[in-house]
Backbone as a chain_set.jsonl record, in Angstrom:
{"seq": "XXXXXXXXXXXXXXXXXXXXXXXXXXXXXXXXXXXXXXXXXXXXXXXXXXXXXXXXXXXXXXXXXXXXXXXXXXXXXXXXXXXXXXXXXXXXXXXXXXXXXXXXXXXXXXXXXXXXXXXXXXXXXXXXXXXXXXXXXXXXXXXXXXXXXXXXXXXXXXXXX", "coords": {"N": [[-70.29, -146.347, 30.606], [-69.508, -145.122, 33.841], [-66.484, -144.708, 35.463], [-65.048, -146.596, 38.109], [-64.266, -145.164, 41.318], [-60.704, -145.46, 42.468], [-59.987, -148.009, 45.101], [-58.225, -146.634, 47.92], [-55.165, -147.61, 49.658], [-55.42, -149.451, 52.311], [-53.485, -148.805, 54.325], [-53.311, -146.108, 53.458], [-55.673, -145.011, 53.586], [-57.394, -142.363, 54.544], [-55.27, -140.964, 55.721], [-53.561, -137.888, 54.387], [-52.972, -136.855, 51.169], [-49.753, -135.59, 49.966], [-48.832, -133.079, 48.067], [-45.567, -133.443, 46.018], [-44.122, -132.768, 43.869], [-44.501, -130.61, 41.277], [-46.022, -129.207, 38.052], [-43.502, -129.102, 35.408], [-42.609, -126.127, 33.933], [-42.347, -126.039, 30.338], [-38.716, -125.152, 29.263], [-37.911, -123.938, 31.435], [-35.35, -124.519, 33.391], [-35.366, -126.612, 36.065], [-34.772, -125.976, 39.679], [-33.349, -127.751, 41.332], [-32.578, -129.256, 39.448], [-30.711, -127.888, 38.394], [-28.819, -127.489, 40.406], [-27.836, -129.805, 40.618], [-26.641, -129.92, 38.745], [-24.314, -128.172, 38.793], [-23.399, -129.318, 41.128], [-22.112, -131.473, 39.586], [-20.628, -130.112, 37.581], [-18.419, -128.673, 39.142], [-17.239, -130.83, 40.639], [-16.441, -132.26, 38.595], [-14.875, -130.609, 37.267], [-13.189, -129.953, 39.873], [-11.598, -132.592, 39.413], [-10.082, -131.747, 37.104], [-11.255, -132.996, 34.799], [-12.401, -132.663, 31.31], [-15.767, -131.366, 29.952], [-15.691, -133.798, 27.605], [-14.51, -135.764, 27.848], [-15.091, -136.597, 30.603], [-17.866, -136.894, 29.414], [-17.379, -139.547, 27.508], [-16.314, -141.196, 29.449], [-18.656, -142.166, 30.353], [-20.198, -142.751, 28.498], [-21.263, -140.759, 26.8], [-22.58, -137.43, 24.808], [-20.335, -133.982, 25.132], [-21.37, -132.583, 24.498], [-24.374, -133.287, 25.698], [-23.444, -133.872, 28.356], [-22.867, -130.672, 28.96], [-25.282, -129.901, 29.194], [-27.128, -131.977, 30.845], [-25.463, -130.498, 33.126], [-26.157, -127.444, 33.03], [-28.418, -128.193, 33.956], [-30.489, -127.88, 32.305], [-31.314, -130.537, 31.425], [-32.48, -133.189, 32.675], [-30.953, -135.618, 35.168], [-30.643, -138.856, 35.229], [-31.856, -141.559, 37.709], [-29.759, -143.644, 37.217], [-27.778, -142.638, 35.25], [-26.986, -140.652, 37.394], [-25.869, -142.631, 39.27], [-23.765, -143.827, 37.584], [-22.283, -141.395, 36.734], [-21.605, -140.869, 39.843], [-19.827, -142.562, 40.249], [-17.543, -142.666, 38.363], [-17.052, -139.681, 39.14], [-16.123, -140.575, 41.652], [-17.74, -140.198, 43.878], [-20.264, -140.007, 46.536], [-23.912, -140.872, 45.389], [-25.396, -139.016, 47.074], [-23.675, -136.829, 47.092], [-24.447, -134.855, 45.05], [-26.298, -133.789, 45.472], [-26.057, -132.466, 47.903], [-25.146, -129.469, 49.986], [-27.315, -128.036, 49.204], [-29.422, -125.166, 48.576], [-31.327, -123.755, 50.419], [-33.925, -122.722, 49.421], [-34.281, -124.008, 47.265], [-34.443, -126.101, 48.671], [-37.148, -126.339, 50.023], [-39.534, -126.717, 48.521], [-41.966, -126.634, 48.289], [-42.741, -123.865, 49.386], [-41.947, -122.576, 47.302], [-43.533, -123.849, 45.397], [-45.563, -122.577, 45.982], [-45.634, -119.746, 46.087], [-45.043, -119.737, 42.95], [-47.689, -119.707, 42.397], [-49.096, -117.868, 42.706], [-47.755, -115.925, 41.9], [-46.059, -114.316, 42.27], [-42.756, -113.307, 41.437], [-39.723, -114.801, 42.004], [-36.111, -113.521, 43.226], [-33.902, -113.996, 41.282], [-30.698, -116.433, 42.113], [-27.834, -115.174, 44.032], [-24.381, -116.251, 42.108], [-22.551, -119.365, 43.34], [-19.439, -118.341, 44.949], [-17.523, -120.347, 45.315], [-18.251, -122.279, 43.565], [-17.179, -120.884, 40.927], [-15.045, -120.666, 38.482], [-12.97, -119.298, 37.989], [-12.342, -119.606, 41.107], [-12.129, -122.411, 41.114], [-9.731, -122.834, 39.481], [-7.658, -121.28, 41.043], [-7.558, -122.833, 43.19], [-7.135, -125.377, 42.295], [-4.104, -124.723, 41.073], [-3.382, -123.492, 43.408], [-2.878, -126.186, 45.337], [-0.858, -127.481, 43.709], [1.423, -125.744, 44.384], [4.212, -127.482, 45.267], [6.019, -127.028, 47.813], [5.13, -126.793, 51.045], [5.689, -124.427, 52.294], [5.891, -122.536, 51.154], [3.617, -122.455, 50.067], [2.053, -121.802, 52.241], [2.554, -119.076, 52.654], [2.085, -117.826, 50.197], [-0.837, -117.911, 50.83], [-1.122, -116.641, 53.135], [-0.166, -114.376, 51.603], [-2.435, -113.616, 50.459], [-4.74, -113.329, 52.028], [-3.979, -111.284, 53.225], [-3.977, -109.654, 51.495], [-7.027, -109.473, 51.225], [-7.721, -108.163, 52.967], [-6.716, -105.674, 52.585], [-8.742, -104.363, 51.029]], "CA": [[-70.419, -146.665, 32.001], [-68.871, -144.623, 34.84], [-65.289, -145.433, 36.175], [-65.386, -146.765, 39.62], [-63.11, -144.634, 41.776], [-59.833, -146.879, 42.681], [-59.586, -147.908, 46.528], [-56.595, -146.668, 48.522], [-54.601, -148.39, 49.98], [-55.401, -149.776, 53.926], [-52.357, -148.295, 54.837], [-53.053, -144.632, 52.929], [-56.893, -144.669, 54.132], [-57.561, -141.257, 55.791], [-54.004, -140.273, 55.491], [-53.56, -136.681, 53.765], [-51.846, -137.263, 50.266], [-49.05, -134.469, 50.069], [-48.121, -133.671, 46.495], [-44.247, -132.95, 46.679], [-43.977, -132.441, 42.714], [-45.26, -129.775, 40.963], [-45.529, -129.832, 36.812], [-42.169, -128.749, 35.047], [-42.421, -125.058, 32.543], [-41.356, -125.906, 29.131], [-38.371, -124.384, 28.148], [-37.395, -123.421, 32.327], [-34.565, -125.794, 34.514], [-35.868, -126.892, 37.467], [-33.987, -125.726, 40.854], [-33.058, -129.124, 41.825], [-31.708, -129.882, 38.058], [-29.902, -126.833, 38.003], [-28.638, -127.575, 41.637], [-27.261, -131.125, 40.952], [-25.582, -129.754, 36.888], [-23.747, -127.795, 39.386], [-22.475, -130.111, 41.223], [-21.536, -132.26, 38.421], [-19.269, -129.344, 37.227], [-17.727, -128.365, 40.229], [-16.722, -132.392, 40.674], [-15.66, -132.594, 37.054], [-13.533, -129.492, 36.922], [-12.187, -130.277, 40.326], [-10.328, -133.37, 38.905], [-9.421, -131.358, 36.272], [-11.709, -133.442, 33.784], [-13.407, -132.231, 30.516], [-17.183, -132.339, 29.693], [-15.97, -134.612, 26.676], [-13.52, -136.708, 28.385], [-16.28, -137.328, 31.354], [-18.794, -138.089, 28.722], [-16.614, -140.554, 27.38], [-16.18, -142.532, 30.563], [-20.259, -143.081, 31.009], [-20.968, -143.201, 27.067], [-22.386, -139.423, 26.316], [-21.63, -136.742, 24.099], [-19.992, -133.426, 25.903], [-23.173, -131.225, 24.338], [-25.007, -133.69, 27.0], [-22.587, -133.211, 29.7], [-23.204, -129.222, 29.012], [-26.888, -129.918, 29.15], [-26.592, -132.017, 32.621], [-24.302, -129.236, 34.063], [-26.843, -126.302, 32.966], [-29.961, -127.971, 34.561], [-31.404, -127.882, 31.001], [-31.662, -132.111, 31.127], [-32.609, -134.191, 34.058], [-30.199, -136.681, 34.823], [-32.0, -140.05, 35.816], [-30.935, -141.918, 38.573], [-28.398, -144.878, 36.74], [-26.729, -141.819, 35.047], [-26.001, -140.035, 38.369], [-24.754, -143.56, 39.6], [-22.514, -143.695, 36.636], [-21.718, -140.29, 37.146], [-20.884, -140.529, 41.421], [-18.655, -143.701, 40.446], [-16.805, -142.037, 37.53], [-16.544, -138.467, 39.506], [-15.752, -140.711, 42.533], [-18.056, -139.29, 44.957], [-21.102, -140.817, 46.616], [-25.063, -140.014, 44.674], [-25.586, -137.973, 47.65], [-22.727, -135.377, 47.024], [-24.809, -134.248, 43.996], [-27.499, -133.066, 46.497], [-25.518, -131.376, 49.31], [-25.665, -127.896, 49.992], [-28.589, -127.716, 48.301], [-29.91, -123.781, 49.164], [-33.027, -123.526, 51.693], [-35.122, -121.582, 48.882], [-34.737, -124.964, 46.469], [-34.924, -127.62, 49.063], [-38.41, -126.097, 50.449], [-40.337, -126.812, 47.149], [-43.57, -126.095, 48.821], [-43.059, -122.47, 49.384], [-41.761, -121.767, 46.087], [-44.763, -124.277, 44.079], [-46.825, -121.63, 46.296], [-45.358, -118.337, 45.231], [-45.373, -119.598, 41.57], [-49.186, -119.952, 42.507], [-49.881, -116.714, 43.574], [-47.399, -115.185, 40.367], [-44.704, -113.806, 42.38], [-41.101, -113.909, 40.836], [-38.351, -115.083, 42.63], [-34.974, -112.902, 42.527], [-32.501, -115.099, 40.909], [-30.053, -116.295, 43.155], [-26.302, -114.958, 43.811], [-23.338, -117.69, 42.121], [-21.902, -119.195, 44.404], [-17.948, -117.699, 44.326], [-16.836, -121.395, 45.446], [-18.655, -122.803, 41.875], [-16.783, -120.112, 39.796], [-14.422, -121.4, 37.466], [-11.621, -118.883, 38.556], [-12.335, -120.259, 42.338], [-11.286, -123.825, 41.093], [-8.336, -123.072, 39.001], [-6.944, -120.899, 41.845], [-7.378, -124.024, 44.56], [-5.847, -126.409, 41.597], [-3.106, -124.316, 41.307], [-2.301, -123.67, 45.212], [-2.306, -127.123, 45.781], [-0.109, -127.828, 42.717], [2.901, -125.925, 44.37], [5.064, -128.283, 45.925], [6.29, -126.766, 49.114], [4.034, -126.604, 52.24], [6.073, -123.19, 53.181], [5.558, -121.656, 49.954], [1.84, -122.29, 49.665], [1.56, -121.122, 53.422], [3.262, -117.864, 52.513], [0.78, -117.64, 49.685], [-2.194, -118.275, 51.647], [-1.24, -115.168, 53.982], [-0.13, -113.058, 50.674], [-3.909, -113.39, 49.749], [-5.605, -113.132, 53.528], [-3.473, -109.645, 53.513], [-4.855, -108.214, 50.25], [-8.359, -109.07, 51.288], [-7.915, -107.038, 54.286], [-6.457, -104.341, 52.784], [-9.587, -104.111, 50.163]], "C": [[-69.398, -145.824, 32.777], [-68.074, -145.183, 35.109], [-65.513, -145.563, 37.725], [-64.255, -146.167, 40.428], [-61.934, -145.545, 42.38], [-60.201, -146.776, 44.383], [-58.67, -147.548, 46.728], [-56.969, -147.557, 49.291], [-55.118, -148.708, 51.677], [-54.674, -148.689, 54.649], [-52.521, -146.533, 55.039], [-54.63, -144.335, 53.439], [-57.035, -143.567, 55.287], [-55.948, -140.662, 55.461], [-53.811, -139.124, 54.489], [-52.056, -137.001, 52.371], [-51.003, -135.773, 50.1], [-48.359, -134.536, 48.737], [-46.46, -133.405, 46.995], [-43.679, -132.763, 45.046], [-44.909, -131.547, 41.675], [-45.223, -129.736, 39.012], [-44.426, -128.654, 36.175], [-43.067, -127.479, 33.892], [-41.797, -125.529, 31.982], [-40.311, -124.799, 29.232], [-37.153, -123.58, 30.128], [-36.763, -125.084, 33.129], [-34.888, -125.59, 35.653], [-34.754, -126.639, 38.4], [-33.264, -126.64, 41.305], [-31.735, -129.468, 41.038], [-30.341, -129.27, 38.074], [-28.573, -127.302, 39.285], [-27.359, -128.809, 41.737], [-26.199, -131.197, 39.431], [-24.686, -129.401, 37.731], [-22.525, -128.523, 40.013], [-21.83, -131.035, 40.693], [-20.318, -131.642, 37.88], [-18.322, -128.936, 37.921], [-16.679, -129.86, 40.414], [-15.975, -132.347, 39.574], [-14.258, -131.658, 37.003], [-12.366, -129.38, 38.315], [-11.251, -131.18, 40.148], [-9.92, -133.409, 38.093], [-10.287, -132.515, 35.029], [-12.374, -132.454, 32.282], [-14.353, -132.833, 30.255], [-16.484, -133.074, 28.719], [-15.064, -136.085, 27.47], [-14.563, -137.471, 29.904], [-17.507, -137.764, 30.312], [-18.318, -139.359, 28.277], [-16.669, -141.603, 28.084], [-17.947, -143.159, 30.885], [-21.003, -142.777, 30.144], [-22.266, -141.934, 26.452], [-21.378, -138.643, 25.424], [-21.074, -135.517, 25.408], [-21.386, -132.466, 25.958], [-24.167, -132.324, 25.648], [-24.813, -133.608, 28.287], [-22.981, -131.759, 29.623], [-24.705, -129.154, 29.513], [-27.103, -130.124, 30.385], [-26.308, -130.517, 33.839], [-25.348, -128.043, 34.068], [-28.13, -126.565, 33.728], [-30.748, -128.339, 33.33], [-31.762, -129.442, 30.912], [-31.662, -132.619, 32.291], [-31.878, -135.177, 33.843], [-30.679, -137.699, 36.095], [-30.903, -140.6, 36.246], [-29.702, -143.162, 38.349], [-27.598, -143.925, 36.204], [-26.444, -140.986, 36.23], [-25.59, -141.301, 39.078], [-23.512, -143.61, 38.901], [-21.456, -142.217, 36.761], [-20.835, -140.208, 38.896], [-19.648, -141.553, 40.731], [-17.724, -142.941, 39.359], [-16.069, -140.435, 38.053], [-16.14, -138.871, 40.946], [-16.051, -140.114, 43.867], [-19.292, -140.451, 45.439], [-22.476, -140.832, 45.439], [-24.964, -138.987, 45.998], [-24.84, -136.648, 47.729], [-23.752, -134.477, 46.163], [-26.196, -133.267, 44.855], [-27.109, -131.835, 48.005], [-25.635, -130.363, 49.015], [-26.142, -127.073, 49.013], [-28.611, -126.577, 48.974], [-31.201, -124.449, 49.652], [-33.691, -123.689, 50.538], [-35.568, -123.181, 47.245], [-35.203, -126.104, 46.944], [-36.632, -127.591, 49.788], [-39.767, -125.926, 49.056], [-41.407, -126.747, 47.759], [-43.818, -124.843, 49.139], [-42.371, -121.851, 47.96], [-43.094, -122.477, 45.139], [-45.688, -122.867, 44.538], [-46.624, -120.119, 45.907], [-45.157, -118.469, 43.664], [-46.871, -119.308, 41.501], [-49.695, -119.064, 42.475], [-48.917, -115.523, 42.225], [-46.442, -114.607, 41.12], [-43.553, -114.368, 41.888], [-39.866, -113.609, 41.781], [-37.27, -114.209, 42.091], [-33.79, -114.212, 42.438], [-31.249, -115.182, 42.426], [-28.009, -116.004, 42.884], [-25.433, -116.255, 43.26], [-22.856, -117.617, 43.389], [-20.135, -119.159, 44.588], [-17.359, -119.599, 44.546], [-17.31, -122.372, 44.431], [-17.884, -122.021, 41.058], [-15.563, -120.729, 39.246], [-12.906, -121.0, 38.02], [-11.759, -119.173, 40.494], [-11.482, -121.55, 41.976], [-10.487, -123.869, 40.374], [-7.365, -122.626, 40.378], [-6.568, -122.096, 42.923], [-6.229, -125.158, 43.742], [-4.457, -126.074, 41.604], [-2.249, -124.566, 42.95], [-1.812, -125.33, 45.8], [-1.533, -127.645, 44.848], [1.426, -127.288, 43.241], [3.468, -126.829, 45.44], [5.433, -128.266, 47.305], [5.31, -126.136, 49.641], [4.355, -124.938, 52.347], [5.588, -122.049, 52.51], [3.946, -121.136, 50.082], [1.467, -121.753, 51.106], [1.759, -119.398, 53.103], [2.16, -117.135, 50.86], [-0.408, -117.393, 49.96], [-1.825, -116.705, 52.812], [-1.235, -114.232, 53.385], [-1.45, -112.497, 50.262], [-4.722, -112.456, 50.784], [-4.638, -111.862, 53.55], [-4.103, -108.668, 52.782], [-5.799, -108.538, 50.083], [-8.544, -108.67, 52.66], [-7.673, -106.017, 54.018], [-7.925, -103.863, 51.741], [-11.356, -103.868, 50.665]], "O": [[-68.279, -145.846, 32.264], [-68.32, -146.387, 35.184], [-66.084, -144.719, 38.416], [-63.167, -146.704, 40.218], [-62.4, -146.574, 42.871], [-60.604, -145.735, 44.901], [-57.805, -147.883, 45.919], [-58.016, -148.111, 49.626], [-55.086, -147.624, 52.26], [-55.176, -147.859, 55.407], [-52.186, -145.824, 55.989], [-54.764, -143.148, 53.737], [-56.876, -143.722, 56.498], [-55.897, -139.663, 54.743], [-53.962, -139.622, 53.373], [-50.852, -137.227, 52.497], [-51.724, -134.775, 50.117], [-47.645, -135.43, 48.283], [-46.172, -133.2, 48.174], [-42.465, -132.566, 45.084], [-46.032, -131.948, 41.372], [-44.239, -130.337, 38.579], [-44.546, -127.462, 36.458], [-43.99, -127.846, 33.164], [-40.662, -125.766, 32.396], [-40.701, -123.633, 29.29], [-36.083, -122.975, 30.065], [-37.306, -126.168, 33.339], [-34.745, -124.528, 36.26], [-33.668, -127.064, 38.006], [-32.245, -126.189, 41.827], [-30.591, -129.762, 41.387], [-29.245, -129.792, 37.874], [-27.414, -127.406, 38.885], [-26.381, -128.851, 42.483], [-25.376, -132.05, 39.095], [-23.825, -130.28, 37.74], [-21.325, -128.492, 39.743], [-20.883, -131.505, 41.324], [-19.252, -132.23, 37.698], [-17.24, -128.79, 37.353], [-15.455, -129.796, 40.299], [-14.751, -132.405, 39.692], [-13.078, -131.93, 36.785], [-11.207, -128.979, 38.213], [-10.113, -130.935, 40.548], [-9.337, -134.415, 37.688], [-9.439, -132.822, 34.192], [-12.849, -131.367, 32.608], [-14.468, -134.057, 30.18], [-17.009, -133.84, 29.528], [-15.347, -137.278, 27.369], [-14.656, -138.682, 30.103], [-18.035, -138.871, 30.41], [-18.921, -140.338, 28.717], [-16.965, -142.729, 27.684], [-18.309, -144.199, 31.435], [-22.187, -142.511, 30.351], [-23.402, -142.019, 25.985], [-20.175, -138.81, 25.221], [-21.268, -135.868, 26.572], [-22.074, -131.931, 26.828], [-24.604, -131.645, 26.578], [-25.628, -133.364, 29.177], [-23.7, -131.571, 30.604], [-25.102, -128.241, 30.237], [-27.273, -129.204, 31.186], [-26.794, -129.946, 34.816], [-25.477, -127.547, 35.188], [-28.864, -125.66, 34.124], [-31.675, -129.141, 33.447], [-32.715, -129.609, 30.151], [-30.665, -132.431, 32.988], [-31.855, -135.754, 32.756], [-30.947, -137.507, 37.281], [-29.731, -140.538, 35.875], [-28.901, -143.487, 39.225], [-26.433, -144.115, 36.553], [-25.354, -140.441, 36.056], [-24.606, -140.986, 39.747], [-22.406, -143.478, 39.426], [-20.23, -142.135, 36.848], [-19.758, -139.647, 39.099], [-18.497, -141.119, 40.785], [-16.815, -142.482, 40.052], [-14.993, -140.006, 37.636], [-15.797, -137.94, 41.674], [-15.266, -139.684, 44.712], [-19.351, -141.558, 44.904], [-21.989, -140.795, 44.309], [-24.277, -137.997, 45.746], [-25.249, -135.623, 48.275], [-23.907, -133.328, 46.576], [-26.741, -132.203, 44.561], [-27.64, -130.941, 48.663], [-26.143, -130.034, 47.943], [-25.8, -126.094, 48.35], [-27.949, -126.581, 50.012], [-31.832, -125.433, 49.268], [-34.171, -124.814, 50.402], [-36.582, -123.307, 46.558], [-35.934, -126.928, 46.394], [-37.239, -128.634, 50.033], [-40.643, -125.074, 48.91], [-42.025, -127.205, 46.799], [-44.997, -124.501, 49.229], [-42.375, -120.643, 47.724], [-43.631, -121.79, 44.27], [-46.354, -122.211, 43.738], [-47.54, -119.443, 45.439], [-45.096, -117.416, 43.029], [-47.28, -118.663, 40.536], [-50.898, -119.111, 42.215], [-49.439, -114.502, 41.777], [-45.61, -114.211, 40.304], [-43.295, -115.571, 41.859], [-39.295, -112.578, 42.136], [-37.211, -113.989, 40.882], [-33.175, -114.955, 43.202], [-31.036, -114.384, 43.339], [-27.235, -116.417, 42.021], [-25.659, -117.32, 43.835], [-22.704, -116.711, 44.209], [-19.6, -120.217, 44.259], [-16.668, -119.972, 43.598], [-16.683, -123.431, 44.446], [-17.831, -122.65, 40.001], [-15.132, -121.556, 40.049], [-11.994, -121.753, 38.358], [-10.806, -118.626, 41.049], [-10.355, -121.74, 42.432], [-10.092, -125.027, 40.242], [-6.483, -123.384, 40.782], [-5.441, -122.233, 43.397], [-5.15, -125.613, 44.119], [-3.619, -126.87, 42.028], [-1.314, -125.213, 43.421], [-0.803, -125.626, 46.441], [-1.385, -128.808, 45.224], [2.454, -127.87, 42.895], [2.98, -126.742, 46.567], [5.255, -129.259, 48.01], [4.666, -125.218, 49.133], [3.398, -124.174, 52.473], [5.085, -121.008, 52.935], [3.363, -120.054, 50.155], [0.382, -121.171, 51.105], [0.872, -118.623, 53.461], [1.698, -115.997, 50.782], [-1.053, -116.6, 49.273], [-2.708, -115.868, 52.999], [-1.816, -113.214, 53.763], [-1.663, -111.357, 49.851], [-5.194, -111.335, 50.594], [-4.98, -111.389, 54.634], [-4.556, -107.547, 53.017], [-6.204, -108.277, 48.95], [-9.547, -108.915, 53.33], [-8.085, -105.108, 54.739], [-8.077, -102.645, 51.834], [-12.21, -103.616, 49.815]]}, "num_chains": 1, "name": "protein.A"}
């Protein structure tokens, strides 16, 4: 016997359904994933944590924390609660300055569609590893006068370069 098509809803009747998820490539991290590992590491390594020492606190190994951080594993929404409260941030930090080119998932499902390839995108220098030791450091020395006098030694020799 034939399936009977379901009713929508009252509400959704006539209303244009808009997909807003497109299906995941084996084997490729989603923009989003990648987007929100990011900020996981950036958070982590600003309070000076390690992946094993943050897995620890919300019951993972660090190879999962690495995984997280790369994009390579979606992290479902009770582990980024566990995660904001442990990295002491809100969930929504993990989403901020998201790029344009990931938060417009409707013009990239459509250029996968059509077979064009995206050019990877630049790091961003304020994710780089030697970005957040240098900030740990500056604010690590002690005197205001010092670290001012620092802060101009730098802003000189990227003027003279």
């Amino acid at each position: 016997m034939p399936r009977k098509p379901r009713a929508r809803s009252p509400r959704l009747q006539g209303a244009p359904v808009r997909r807003i998820t497109r299906r995941r490539v084996p084997g490729v991290a989603d923009p989003v994933d990648i987007h929100v590992g990011g900020r996981v590491r950036l958070r982590r390594t600003l309070l000076g944590l390690s992946q094993e020492k943050l897995g620890e606190a919300v019951g993972l190994t660090f190879q999962q924390i690495q995984k997280y951080e790369r994009g390579a594993n979606r992290i479902g929404s009770s582990r980024l609660y566990d995660l904001s409260k442990v990295l002491d941030v809100p969930v929504a930090y993990f989403f901020e300055e998201m790029p344009g080119e990931v938060q417009d998932r409707q013009s990239e499902a459509a250029g996968a569609k059509s077979g064009q390839v995206q050019p990877p995108a630049e790091k961003d220098p304020l994710t780089r590893r030697e970005t957040l030791e240098l900030v740990r450091a500056y604010y690590k020395v002690p005197s205001p006068a010092v670290r001012k006098r620092v802060f101009e030694l730098v802003k000189s020799l990227a003027r003279m370069s």
